[in-house]
Biopython code that builds the backbone (N, CA, C, O; Angstrom):
import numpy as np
from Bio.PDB.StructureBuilder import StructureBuilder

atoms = [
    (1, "UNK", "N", (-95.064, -15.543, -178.932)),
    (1, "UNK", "CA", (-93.879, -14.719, -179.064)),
    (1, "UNK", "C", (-93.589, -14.417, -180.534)),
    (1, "UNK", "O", (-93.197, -13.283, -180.805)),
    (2, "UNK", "N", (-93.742, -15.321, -181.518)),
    (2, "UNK", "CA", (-93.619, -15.052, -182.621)),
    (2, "UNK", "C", (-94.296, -14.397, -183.670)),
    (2, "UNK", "O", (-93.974, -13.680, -184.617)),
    (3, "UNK", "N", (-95.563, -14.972, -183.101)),
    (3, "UNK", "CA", (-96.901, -13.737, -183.282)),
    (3, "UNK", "C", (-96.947, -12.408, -183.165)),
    (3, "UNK", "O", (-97.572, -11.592, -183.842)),
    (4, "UNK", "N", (-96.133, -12.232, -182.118)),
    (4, "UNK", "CA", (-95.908, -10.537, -181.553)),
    (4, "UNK", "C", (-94.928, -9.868, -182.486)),
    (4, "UNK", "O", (-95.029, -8.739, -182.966)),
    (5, "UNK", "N", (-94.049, -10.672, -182.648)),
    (5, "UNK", "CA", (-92.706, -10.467, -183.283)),
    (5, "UNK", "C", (-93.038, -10.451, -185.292)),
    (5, "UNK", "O", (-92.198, -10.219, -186.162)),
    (6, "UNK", "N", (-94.313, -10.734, -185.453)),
    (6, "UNK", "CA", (-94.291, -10.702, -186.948)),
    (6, "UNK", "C", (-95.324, -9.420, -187.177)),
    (6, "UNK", "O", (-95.119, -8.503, -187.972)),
    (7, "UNK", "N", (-96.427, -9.551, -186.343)),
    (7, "UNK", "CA", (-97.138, -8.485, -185.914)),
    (7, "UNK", "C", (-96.738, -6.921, -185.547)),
    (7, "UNK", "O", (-97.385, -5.878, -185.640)),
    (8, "UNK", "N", (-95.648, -7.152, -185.178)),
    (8, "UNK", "CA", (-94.991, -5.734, -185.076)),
    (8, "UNK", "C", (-93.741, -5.373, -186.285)),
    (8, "UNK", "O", (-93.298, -4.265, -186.587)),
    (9, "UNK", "N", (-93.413, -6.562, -186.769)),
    (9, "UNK", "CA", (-92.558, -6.269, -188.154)),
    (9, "UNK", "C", (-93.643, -5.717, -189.700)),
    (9, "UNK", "O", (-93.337, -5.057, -190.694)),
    (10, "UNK", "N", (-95.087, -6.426, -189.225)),
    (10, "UNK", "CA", (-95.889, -6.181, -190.260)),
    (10, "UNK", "C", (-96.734, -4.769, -190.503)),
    (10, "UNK", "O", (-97.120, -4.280, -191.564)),
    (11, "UNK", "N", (-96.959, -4.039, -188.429)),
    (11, "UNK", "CA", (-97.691, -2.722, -188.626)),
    (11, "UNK", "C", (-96.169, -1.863, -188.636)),
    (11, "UNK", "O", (-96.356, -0.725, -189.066)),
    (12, "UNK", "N", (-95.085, -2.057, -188.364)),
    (12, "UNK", "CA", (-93.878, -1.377, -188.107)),
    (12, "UNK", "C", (-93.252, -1.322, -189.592)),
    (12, "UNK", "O", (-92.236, -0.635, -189.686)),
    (13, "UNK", "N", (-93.674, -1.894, -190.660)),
    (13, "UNK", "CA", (-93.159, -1.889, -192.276)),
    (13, "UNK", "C", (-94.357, -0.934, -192.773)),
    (13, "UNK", "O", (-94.058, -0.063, -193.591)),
    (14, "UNK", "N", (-95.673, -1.034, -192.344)),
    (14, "UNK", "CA", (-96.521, 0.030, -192.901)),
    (14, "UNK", "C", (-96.810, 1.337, -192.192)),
    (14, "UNK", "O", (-97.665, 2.132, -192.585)),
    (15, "UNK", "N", (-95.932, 1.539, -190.964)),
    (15, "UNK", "CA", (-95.953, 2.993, -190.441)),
    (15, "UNK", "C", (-94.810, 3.328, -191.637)),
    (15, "UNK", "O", (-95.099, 4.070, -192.576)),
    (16, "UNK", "N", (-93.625, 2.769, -191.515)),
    (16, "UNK", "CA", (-92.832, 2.859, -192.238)),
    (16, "UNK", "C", (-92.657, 3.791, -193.359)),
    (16, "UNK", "O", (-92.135, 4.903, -193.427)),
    (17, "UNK", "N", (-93.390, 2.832, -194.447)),
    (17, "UNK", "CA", (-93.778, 3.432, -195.477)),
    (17, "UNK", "C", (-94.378, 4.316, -195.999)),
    (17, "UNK", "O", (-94.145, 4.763, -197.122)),
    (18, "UNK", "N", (-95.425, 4.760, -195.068)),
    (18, "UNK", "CA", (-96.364, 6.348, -195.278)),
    (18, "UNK", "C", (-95.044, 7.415, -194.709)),
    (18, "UNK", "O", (-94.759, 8.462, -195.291)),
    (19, "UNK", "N", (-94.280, 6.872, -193.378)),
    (19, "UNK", "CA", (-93.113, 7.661, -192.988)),
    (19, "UNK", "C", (-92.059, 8.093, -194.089)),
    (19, "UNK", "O", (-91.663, 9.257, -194.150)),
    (20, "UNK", "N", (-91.721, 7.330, -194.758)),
    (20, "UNK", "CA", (-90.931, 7.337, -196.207)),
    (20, "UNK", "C", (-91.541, 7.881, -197.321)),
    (20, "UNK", "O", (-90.888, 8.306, -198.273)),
    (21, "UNK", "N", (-93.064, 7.902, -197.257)),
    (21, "UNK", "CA", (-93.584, 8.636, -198.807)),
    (21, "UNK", "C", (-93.655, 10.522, -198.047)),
    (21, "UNK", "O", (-93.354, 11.637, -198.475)),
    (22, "UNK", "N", (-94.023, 10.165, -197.215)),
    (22, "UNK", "CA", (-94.098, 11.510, -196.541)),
    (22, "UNK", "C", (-92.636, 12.499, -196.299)),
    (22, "UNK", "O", (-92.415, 13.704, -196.418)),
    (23, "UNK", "N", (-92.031, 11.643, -196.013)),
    (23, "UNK", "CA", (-90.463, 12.062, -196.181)),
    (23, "UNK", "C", (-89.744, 12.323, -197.709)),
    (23, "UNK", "O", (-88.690, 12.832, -198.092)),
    (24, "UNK", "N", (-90.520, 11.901, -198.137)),
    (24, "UNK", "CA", (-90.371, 11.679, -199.653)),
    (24, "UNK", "C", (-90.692, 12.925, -200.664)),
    (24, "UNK", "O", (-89.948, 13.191, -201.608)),
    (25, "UNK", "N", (-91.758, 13.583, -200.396)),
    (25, "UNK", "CA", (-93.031, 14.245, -200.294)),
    (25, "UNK", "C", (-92.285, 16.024, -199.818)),
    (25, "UNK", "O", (-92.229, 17.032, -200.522)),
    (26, "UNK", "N", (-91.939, 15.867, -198.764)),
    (26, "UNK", "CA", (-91.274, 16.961, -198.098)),
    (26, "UNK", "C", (-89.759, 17.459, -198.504)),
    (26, "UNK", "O", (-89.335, 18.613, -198.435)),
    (27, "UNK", "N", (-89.074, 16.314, -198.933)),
    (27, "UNK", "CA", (-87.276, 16.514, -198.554)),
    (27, "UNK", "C", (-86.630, 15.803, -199.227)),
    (27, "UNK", "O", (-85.605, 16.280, -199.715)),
    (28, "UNK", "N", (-86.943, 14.559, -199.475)),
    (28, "UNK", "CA", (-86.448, 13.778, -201.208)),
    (28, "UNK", "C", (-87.471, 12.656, -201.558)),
    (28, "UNK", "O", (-88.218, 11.837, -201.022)),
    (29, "UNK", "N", (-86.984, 13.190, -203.010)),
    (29, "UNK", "CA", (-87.745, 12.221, -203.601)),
    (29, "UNK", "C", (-87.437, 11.042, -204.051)),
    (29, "UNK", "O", (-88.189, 10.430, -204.809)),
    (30, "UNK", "N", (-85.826, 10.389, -203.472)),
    (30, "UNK", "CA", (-85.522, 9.182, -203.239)),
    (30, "UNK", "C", (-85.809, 7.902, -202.088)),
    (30, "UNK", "O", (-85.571, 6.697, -202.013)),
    (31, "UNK", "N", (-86.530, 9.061, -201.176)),
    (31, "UNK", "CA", (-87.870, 8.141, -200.343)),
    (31, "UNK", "C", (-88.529, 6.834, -200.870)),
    (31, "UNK", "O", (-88.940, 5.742, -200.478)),
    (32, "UNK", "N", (-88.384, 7.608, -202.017)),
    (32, "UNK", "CA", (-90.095, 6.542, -202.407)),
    (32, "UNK", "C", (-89.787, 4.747, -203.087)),
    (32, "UNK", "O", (-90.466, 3.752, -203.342)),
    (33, "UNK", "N", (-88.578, 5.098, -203.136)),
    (33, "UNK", "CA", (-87.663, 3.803, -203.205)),
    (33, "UNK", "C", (-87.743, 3.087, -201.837)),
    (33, "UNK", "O", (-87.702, 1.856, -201.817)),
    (34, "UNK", "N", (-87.854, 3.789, -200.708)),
    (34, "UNK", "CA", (-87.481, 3.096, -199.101)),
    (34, "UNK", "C", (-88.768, 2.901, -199.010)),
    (34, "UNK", "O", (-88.981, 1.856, -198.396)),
    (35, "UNK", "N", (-90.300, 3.748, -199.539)),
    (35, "UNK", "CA", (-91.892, 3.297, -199.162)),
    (35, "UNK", "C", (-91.771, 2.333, -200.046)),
    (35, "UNK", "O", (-91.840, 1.167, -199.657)),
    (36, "UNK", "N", (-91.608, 2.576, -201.141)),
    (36, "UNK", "CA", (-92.356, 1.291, -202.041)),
    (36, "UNK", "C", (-92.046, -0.247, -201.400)),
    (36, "UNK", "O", (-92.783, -1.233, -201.421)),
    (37, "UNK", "N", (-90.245, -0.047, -200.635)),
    (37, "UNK", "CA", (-89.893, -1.651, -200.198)),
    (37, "UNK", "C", (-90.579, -1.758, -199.142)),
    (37, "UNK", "O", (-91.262, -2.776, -199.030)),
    (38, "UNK", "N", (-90.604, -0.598, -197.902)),
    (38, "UNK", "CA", (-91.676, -1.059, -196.791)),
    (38, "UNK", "C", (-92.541, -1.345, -196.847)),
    (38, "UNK", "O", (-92.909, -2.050, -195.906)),
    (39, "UNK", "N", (-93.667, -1.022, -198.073)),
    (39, "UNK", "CA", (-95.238, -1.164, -198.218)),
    (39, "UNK", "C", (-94.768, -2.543, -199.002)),
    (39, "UNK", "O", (-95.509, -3.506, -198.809)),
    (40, "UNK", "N", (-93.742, -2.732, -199.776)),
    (40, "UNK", "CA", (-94.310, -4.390, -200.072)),
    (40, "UNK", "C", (-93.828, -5.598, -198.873)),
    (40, "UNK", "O", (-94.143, -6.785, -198.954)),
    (41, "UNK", "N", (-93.021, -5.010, -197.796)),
    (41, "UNK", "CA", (-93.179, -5.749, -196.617)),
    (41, "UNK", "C", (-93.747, -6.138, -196.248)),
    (41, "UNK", "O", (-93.809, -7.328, -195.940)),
    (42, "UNK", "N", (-94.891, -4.809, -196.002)),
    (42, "UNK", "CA", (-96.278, -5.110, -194.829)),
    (42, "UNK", "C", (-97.468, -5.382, -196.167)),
    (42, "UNK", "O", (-98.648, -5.286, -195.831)),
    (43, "UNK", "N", (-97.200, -5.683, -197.506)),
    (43, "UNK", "CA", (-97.730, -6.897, -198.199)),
    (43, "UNK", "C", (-98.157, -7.940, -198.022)),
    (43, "UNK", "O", (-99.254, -8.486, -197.903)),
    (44, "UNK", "N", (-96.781, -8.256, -198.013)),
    (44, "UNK", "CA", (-95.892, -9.721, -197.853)),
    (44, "UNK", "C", (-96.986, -10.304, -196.302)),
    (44, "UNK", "O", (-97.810, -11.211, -196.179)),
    (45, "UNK", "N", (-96.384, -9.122, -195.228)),
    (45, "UNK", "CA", (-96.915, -9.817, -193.706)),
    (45, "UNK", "C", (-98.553, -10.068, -194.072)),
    (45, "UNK", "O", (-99.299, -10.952, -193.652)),
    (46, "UNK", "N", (-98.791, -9.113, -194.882)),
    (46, "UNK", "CA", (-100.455, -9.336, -194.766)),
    (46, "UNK", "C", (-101.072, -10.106, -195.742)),
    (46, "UNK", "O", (-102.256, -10.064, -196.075)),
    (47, "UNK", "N", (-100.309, -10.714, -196.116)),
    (47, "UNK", "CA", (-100.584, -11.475, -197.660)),
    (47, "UNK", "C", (-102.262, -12.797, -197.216)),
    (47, "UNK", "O", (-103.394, -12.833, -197.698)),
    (48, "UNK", "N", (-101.717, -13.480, -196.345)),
    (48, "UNK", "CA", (-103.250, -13.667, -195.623)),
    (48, "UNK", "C", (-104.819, -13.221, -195.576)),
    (48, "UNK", "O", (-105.989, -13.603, -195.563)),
    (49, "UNK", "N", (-104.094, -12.323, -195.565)),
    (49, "UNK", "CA", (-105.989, -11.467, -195.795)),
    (49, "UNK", "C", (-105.928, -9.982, -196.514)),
    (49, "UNK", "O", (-106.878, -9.790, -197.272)),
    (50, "UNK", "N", (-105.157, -9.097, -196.431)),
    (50, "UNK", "CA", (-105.322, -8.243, -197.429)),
    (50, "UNK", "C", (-103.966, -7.733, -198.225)),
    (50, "UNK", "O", (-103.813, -6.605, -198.693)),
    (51, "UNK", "N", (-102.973, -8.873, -198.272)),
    (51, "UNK", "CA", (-101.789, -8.231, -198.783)),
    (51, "UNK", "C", (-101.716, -8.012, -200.534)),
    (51, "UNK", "O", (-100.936, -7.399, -201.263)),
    (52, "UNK", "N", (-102.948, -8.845, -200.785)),
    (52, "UNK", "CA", (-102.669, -8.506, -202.347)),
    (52, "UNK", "C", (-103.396, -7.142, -202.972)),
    (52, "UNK", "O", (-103.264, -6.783, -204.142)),
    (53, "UNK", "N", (-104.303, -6.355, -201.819)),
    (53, "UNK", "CA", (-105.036, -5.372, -201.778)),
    (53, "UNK", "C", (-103.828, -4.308, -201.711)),
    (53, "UNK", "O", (-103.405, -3.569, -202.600)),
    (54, "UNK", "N", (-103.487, -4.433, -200.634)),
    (54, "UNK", "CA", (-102.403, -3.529, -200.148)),
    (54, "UNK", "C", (-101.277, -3.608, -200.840)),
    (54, "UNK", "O", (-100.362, -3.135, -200.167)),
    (55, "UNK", "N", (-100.916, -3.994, -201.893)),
    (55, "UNK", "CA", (-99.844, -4.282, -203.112)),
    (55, "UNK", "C", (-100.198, -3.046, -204.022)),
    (55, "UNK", "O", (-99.347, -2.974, -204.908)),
    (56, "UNK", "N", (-101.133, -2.053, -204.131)),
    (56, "UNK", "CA", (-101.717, -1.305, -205.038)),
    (56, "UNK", "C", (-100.546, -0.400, -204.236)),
    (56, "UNK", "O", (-99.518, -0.212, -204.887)),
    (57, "UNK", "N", (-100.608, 0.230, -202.763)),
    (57, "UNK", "CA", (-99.580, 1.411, -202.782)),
    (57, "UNK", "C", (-98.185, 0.969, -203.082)),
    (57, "UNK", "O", (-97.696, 1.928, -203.678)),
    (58, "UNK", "N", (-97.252, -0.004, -202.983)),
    (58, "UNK", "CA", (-96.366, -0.382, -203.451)),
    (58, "UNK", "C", (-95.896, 0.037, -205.102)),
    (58, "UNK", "O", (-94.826, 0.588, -205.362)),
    (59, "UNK", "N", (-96.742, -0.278, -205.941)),
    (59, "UNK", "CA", (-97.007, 0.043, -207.320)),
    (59, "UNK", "C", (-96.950, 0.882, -207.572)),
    (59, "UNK", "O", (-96.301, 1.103, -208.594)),
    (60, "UNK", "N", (-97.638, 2.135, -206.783)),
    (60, "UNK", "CA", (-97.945, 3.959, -207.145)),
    (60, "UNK", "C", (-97.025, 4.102, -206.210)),
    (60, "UNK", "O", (-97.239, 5.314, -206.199)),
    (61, "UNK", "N", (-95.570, 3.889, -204.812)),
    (61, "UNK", "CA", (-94.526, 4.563, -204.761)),
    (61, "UNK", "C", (-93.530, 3.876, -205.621)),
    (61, "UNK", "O", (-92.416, 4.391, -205.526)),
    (62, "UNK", "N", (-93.597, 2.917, -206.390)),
    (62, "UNK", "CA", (-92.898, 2.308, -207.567)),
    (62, "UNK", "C", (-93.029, 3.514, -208.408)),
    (62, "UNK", "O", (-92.111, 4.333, -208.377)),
    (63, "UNK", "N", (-94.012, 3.714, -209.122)),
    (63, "UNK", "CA", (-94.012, 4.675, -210.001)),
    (63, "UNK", "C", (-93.355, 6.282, -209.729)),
    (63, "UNK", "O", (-92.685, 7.048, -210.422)),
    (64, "UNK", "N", (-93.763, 6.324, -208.744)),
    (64, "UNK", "CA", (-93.362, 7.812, -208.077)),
    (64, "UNK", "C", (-91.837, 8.285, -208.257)),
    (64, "UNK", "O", (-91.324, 9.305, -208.718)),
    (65, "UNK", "N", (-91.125, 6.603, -207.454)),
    (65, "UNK", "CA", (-89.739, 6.620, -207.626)),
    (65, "UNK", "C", (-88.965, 6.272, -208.845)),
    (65, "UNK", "O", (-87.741, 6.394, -208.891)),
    (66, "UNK", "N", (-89.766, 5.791, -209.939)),
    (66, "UNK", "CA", (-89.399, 5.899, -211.038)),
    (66, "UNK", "C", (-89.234, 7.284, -211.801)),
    (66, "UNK", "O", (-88.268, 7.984, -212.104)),
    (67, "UNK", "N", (-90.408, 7.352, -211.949)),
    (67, "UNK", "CA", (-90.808, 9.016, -212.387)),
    (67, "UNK", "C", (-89.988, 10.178, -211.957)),
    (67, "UNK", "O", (-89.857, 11.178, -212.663)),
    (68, "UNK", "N", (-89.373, 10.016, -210.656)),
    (68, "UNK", "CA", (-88.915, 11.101, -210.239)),
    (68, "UNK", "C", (-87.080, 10.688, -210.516)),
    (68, "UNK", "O", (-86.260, 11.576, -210.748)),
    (69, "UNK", "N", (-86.794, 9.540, -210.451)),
    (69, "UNK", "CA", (-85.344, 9.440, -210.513)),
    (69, "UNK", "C", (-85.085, 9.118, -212.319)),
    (69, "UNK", "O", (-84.059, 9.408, -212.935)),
    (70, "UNK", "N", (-86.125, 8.558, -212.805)),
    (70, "UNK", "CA", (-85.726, 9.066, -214.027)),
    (70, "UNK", "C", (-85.872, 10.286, -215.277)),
    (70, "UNK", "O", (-85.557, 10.383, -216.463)),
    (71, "UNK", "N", (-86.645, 11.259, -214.086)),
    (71, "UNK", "CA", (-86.492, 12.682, -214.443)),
    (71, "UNK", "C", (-88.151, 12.816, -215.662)),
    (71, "UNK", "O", (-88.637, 13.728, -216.331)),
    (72, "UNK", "N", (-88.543, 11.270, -215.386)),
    (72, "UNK", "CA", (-89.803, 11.947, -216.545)),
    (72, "UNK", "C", (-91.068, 12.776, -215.464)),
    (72, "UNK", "O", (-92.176, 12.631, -215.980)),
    (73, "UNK", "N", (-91.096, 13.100, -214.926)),
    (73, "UNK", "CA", (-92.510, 14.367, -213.857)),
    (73, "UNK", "C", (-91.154, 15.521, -213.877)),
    (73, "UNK", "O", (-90.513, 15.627, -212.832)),
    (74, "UNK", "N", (-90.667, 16.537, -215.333)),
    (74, "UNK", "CA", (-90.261, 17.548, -215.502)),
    (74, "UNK", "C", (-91.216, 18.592, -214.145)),
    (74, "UNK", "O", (-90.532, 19.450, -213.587)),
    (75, "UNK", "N", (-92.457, 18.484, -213.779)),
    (75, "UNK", "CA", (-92.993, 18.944, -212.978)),
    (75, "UNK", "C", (-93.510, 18.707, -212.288)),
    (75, "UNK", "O", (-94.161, 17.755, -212.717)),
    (76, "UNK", "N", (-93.926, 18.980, -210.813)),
    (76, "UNK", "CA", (-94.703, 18.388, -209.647)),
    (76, "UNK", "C", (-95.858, 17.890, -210.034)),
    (76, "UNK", "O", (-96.267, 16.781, -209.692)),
    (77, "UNK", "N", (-96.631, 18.911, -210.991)),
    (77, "UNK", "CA", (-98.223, 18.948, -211.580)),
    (77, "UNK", "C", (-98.325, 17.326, -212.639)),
    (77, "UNK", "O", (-99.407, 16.793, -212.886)),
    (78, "UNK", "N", (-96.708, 16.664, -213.231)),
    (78, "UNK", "CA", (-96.853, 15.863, -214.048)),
    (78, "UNK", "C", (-97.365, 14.241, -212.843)),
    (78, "UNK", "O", (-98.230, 13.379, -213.004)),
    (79, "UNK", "N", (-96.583, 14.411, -211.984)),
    (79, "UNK", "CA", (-96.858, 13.554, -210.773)),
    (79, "UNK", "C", (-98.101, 12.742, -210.828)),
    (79, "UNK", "O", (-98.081, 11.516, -210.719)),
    (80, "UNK", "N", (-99.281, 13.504, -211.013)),
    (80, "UNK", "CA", (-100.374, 13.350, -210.393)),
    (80, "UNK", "C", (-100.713, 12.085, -211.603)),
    (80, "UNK", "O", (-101.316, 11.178, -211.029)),
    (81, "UNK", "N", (-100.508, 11.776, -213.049)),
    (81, "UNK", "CA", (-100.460, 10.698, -213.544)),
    (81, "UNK", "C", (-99.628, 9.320, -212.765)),
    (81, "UNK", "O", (-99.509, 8.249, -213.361)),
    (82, "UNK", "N", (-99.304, 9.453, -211.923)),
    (82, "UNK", "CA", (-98.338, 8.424, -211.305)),
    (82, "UNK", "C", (-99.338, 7.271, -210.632)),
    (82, "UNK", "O", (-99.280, 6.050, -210.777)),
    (83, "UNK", "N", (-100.228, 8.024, -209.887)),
    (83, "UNK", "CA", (-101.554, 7.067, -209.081)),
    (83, "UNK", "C", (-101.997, 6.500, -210.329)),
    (83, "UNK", "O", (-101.480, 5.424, -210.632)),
    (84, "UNK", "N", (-102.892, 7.023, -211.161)),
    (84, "UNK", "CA", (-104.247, 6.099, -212.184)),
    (84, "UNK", "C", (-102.985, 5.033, -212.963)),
    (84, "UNK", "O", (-103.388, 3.970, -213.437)),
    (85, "UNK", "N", (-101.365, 5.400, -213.070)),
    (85, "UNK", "CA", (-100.414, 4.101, -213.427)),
    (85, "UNK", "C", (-100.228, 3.196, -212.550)),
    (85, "UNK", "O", (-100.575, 2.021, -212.667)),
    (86, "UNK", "N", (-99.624, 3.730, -211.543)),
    (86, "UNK", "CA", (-99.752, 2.871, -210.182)),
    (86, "UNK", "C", (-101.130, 1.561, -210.634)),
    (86, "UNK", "O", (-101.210, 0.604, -211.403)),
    (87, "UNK", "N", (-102.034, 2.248, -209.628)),
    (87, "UNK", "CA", (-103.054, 1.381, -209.560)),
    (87, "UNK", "C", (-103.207, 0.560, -210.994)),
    (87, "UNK", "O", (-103.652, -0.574, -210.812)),
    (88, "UNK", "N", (-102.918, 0.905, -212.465)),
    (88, "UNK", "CA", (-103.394, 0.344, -213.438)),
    (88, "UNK", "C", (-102.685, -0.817, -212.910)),
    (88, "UNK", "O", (-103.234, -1.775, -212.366)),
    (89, "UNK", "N", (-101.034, -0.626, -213.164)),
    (89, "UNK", "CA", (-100.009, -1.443, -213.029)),
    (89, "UNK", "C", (-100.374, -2.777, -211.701)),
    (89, "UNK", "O", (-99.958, -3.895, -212.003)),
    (90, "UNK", "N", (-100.917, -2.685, -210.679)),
    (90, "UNK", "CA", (-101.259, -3.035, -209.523)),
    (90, "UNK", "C", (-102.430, -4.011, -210.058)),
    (90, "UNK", "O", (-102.371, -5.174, -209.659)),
    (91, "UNK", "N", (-103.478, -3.656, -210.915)),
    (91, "UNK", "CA", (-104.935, -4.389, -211.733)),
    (91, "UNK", "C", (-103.855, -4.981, -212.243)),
    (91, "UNK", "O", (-103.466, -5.900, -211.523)),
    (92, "UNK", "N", (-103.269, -4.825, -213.131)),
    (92, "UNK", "CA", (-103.054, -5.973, -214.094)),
    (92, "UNK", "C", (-101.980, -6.856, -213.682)),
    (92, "UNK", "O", (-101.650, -7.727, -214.487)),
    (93, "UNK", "N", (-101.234, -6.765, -212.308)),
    (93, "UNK", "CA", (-99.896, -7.516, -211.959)),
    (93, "UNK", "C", (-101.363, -8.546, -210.658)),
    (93, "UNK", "O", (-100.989, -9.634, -210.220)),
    (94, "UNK", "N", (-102.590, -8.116, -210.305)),
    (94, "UNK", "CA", (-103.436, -8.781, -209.155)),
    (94, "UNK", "C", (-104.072, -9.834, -210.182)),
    (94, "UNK", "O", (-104.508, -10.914, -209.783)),
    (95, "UNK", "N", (-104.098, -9.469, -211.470)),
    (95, "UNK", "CA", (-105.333, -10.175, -212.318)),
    (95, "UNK", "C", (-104.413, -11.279, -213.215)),
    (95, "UNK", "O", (-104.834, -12.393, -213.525)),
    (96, "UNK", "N", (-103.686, -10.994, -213.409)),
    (96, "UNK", "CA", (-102.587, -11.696, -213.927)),
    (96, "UNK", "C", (-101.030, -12.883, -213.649)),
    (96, "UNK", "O", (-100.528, -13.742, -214.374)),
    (97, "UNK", "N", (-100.749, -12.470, -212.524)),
    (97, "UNK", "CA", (-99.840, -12.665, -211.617)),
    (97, "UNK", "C", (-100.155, -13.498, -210.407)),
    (97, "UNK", "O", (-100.425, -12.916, -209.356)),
    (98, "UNK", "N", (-100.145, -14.730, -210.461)),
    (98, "UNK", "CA", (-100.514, -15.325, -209.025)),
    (98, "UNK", "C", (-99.607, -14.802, -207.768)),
    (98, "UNK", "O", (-98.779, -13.912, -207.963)),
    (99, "UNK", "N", (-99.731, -15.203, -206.869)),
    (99, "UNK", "CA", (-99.303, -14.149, -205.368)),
    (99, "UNK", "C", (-98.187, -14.824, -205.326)),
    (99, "UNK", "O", (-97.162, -14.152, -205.209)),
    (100, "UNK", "N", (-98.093, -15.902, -205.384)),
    (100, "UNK", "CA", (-96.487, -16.794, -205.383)),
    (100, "UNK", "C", (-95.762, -16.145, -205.851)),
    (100, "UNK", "O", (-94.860, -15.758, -205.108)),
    (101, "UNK", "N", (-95.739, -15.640, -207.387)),
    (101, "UNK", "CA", (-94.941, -14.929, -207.868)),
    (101, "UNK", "C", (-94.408, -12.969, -207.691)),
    (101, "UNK", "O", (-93.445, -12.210, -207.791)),
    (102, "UNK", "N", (-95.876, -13.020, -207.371)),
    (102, "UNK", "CA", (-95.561, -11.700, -206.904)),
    (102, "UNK", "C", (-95.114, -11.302, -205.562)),
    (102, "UNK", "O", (-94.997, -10.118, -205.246)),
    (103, "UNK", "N", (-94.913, -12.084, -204.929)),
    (103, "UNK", "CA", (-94.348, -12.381, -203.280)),
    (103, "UNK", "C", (-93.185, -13.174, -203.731)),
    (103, "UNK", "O", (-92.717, -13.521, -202.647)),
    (104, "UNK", "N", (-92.315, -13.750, -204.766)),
    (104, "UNK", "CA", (-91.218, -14.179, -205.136)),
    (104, "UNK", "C", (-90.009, -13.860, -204.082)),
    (104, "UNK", "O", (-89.705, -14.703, -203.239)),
    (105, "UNK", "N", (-89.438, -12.799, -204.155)),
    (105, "UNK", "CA", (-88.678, -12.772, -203.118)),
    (105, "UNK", "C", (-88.138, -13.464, -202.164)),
    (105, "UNK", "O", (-87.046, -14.013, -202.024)),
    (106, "UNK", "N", (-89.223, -13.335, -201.426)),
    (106, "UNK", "CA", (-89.852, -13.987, -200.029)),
    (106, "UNK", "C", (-90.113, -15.307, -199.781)),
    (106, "UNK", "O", (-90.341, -15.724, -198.646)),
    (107, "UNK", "N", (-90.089, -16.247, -201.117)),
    (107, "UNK", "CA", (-89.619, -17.693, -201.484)),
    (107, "UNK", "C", (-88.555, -18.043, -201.153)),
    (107, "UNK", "O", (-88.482, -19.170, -200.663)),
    (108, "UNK", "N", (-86.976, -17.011, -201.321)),
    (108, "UNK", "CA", (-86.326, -17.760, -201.427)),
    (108, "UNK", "C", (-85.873, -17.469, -199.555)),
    (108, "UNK", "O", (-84.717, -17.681, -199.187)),
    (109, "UNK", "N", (-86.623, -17.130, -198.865)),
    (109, "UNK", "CA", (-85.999, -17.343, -197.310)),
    (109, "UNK", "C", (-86.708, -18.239, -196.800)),
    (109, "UNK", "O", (-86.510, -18.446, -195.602)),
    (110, "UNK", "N", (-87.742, -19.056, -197.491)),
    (110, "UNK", "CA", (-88.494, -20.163, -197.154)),
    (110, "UNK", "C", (-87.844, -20.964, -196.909)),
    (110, "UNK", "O", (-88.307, -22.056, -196.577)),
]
sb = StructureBuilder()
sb.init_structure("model")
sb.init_model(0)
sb.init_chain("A")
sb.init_seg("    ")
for serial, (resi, resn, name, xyz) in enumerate(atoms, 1):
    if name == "N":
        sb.init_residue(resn, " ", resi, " ")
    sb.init_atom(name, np.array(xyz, "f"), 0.0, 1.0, " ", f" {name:<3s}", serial, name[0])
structure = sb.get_structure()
């Protein structure tokens, strides 16, 4: 039962989040604040086997929603630097950062 119940909080945080960048994408660009927290959800759930992989899109809608709410992508075309930061940001927080800490949060409901 609980299995089911984490299993569906974990693929139900990463429909989520493509739902929110995509929404994001189309109609605001304060979305990417609601993907970046869902994709580090279904992180978190997947932290087991590929959540520190899957921490890279978290990073690039981090950036996105930075970029766009603090007005530096003056243009759509500036955007497209947001991924090769993303992902940098994502290398050096995987190579650097043990998972404890980067799953912090989520400590303190332990």
């Amino acid at each position: 039962m609980l299995g089911a119940l984490i299993l569906l909080l974990c693929w139900g945080s990463f429909a989520l989040s493509f739902f929110f960048a995509a929404f994001a994408i189309i109609k605001d660009h304060k979305y990417f604040w609601w993907a970046a927290l869902s994709s580090y959800v279904f992180s978190f759930f997947a932290a087991w086997s590929i959540g520190l992989f899957t921490l890279v899109f978290t990073f690039i809608f981090l950036v996105f929603a930075a970029g766009f709410t603090f007005g530096w992508f003056k243009k759509r075309r500036y955007s497209v630097a947001a991924v090769p930061i993303g992902v940098l940001l994502w290398y050096l927080a995987f190579k650097n950062i043990d998972d404890y800490y980067l799953f912090y949060p989520f400590q303190l409901f332990a």
